[in-house]
C-alpha positions as CSV (number, residue, x, y, z in Angstrom):
1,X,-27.4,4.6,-22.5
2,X,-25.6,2.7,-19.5
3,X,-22.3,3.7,-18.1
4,X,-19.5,1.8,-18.9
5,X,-16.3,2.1,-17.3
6,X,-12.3,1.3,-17.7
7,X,-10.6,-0.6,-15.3
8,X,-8.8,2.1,-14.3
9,X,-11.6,3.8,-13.7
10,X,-12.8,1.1,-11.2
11,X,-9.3,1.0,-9.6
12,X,-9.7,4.2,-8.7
13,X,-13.4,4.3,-7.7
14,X,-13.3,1.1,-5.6
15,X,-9.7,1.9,-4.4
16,X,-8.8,-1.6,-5.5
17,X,-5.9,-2.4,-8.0
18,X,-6.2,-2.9,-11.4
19,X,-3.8,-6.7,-10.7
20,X,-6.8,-7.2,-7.9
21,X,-9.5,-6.4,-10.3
22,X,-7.8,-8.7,-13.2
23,X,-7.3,-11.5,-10.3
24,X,-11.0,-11.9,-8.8
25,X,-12.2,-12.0,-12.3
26,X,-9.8,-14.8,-13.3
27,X,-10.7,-16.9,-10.3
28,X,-14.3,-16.5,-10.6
29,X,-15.4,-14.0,-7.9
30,X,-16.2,-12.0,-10.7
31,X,-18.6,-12.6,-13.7
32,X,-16.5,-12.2,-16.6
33,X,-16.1,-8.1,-17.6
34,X,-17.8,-7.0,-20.9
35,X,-14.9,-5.7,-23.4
36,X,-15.1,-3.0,-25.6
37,X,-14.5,-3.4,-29.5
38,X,-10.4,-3.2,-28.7
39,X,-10.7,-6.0,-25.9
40,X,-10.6,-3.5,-23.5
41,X,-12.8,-4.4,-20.1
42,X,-15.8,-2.4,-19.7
43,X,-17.4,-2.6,-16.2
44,X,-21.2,-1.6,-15.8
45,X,-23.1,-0.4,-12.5
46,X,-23.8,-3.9,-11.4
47,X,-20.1,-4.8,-11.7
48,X,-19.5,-2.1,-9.6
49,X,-22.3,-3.1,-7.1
50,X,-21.1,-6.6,-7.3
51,X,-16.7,-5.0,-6.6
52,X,-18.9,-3.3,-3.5
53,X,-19.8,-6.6,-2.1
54,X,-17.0,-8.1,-2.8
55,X,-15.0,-5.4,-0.8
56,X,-17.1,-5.4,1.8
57,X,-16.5,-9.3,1.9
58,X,-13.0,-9.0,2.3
59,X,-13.5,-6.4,4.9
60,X,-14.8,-8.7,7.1
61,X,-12.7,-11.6,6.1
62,X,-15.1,-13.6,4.8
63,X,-13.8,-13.7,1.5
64,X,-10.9,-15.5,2.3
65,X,-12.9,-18.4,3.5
66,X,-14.2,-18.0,0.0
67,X,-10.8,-17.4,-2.2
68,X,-9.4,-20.5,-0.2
69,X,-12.1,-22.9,-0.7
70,X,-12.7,-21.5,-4.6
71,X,-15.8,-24.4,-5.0
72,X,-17.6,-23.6,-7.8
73,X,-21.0,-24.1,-5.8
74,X,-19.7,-21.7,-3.3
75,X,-19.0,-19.0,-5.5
76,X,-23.1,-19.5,-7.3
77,X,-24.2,-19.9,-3.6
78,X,-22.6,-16.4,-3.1
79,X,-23.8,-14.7,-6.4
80,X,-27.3,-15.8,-5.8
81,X,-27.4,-14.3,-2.2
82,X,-25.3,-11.3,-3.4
83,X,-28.2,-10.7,-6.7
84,X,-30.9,-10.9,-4.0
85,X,-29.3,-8.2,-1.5
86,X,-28.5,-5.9,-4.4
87,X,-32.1,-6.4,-6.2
């Protein structure tokens, strides 16, 4: 059985906030979140690998290269690489 988690769950895991969470999904940075019967978002280890990156990203400032030029081919680009590191 995989692990599913709430997004406050992740908030507090990742240290991110649950409007931050909401946000990179809604622009695309994030695949869409699996929901749970009552609509609720249910994030799985590979969303939480794939926060990880994301966070380390933004450490480093090169997500806002990516957030400010949202091109759909960048974002792919980026989820391709991202699937590779993380195989």
């Amino acid at each position: 059985m995989k692990t599913e988690l709430t997004i406050q769950q992740v908030a507090k895991r990742t240290g991110l906030s649950i409007d931050t969470l909401r946000y990179y999904e809604r622009i695309g940075l994030l695949e869409p979140v699996g929901r749970a019967q009552s609509g609720h978002r249910r994030y799985t280890q590979q969303d939480l690998d794939w926060i990880d990156l994301l966070i380390g990203l933004r450490n480093t400032g090169v997500q806002e290269l990516i957030i400010g030029f949202p091109d759909v081919l960048q974002l792919d680009s980026l989820r391709f690489f991202a699937s590779e590191c993380l195989a």
